[in-house]
N, C-alpha and C positions, 0 to 999 in steps of 0.2 A: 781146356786149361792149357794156355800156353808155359812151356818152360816149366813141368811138371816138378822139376828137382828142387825148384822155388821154394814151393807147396813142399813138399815132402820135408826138406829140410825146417822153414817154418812150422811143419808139426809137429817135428819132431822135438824142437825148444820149448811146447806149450808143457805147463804146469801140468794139467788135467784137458783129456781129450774123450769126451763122449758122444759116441755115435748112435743114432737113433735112425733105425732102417729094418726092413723083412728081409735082406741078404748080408753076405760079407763082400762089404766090397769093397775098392780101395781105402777109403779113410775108416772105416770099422778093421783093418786087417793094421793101423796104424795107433787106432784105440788105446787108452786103459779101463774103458768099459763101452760093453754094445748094450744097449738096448731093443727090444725087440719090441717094432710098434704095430699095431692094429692095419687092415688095409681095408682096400674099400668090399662093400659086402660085409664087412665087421664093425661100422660104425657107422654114428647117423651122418646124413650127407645131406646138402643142398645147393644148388648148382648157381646160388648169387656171385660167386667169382667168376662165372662165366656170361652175367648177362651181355656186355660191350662183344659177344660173340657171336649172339645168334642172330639172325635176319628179320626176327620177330621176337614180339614179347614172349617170351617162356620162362617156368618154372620150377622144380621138382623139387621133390624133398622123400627121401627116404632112412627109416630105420634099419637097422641092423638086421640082413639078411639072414645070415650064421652066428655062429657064438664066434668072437677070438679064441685063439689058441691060447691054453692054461700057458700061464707066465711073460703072455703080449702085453702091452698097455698102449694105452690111447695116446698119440703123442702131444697132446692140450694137456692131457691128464698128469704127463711126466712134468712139463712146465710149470704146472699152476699148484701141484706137491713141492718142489723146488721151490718157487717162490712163500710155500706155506710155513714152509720148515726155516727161512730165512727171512720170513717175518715181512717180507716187499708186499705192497699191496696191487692188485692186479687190477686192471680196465680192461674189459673187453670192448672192441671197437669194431666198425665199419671201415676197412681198409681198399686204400685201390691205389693201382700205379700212382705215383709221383706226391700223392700227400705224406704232408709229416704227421707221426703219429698226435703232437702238442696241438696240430692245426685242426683237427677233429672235432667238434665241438661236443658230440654227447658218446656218451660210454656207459658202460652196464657195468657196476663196480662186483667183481668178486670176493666172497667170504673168505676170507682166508682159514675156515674151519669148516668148511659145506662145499663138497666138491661139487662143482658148478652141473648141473641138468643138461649133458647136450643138446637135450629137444630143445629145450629155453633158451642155448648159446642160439639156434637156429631158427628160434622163432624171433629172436632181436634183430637176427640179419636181416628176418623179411619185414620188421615192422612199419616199414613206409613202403611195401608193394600195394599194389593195388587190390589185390583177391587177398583176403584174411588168411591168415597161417593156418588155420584150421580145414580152410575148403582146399588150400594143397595139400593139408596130411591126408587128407577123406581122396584127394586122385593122387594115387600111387605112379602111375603114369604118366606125370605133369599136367600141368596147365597152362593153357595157350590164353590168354584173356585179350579178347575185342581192344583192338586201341585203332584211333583214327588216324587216317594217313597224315605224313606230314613231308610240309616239303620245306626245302630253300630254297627264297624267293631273294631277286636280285635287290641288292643295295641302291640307294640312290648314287650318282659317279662320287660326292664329295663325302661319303660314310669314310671315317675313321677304321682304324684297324686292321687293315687290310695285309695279306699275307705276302710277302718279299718273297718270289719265287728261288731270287742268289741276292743273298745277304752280304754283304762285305766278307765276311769271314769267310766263308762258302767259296765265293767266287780266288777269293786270294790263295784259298787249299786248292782250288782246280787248276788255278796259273800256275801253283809250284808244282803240282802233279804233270803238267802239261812242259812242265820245261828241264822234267826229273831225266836223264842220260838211262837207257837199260842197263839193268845190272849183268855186268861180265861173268862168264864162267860159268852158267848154267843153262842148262840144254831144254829144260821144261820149266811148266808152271801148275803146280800143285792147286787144283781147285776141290770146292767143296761136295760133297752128294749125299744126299737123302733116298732111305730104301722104303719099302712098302711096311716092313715087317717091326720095324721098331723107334723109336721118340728119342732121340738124343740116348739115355742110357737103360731109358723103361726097354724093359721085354730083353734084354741083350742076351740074355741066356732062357729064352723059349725056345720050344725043341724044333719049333718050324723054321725062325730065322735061322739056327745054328745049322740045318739039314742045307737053308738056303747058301749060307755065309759061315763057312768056320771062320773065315777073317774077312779084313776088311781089305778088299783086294785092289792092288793100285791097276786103276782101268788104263788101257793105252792104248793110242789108234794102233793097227795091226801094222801099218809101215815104218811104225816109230819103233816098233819091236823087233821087226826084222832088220831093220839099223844095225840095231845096237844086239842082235843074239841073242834075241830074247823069247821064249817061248808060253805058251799059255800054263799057267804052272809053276813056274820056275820060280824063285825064292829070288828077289830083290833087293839091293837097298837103297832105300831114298832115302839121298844126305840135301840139307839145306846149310846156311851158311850156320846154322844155332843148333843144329844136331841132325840125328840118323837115326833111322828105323826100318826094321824089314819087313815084308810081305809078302805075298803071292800075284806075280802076273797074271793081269786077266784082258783079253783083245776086247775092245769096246769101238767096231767102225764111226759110232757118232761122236767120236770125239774129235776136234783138231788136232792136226799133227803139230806138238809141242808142248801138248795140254796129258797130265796126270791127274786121275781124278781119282779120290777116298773117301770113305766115311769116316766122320766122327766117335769116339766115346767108343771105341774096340781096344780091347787087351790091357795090359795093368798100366800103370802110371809110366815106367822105365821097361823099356823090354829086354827079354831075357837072350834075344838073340835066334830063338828058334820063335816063327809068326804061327805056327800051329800049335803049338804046345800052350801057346801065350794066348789064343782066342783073336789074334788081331794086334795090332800097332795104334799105340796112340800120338796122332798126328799132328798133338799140339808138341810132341818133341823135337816140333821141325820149325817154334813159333819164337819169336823173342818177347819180353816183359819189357825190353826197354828198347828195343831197335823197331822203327815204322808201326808208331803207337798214334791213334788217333789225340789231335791234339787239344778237346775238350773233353771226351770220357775215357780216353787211352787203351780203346781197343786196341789187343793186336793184333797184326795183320793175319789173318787166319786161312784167305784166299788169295790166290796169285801167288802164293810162295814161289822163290825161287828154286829149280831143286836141281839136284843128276840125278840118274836113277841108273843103275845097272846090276849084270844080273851076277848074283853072288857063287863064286864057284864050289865051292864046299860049307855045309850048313854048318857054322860056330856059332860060341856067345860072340855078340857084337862088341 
């Protein structure tokens, strides 16, 4: 989340703010009510939101391993009570990237007096697979079912629709990038990294990653470091032109010299100035909402920041 104070302030104008999650985490610590939802092992599961993943046809479907914990709820179950009590009437649907919900053509209508039968939301999902719902409940293990290879076989030269490698658009964004002047005044480029031990914000507090990573440590070639006085350890701050946040140095020889690199979704929204106490720096405080936003979905720029980094002589709030 770039420009976290955005966010924070935006939540904090809403009327009513309810969080639905197994932790406290930053927007349940911003709440006027958590809710405490079910996780997996505690509800029934089936993995059709993952077929466009696998390399073959596959399928599972499981029941609830354990009981939830007295006072959890399912979080379908919180939605479709809310909607009961407000009298909306509900459709369950077959959902996937990029469709509108209106454009779906069939839906399974919920009672708004019969709390709907997980196993049934889950045997809807699979109602156009090809192996019966029933012969994946009987394999616990999944099911791999026989399908014939298929290929893509070349068009004739004058077929229609054919894919524009650089669109107009495309091409016009790469000549403005191509003819962009370097930005002044900063000594590095903040890029992005991925660790073994955790998903964006899943797992961030396992006892393994935390043993691995109390924080998310700003990586730097080791001659970058002795530069600038910097030692492995040391408390940092990386300032970008939209904010600052501290960290811990850590020497990383496969990096280029000029190149800072961090992980993602560590330590609270705003930091407190001390990177250990905090778990980590969140790096989108170095991002803008409205400065080098893509200009059809308005990413922001979230790698290649420009940044300084230097090392902090006495540990304060920032």
């Amino acid at each position: 989340m770039g420009n976290p104070e955005v966010a924070r302030a935006g939540f904090a104008g809403l009327d009513l703010l309810v969080s639905l999650d197994c932790r406290m985490n930053a927007t349940a610590d911003m709440a006027d009510y958590v809710i405490a939802t079910s996780q997996p092992f505690e509800r029934h599961e089936i993995t059709v939101p993952g077929d466009s993943s696998y390399p073959e046809p596959f399928v599972q479907y499981t029941a609830p391993v354990v009981e939830k914990p007295a006072g959890t709820i399912h979080d379908w179950e919180f939605f479709w009570a809310v909607s009961a009590r407000m009298g909306v009437p509900l459709t369950f649907k077959y959902w996937n990237y990029g469709l509108r919900f209106q454009d779906i053509p069939e839906g399974l209508e919920l009672s708004p007096t019969e709390k709907p039968d997980p196993e049934a939301l889950c045997r809807y999902l699979a109602k156009d697979c090809t192996v019966p719902f029933d012969a994946i409940k009987a394999s616990p293990s999944g099911v791999r079912p026989p399908a014939e290879p298929r290929f893509v076989r070349p068009g004739p030269p004058d077929a229609p629709g054919r894919l524009h490698l650089c669109p107009p658009d495309v091409a016009a964004e790469l000549a403005m990038v191509a003819a962009q002047e370097p930005e002044q005044g900063f000594a590095y480029r903040l890029t992005c990294r991925r660790v073994l031990h955790a998903l964006n914000s899943a797992y961030q507090e396992s006892k393994e990653l935390r043993r691995r990573l109390p924080v998310n440590y700003a990586h730097m070639n080791p001659e970058d470091m002795a530069d600038a006085g910097i030692a492995e350890g040391d408390v940092v701050e990386v300032a970008s032109a939209h904010g600052r946040l501290r960290t811990l140095a850590k020497a990383e020889d496969r990096l280029r010299r000029g190149v800072v690199s961090m992980t993602h979704m560590f330590g609270p929204l705003v930091g407190s100035g001390d990177p250990v106490a905090d778990g980590g720096a969140n790096v989108g405080q170095l991002a803008s909402l409205s400065e080098h936003v893509q200009p059809i979905n308005f990413m922001p720029r979230f790698s290649a920041v420009p940044v300084n980094v230097g090392k902090v002589r006495r540990l304060q709030p920032a």
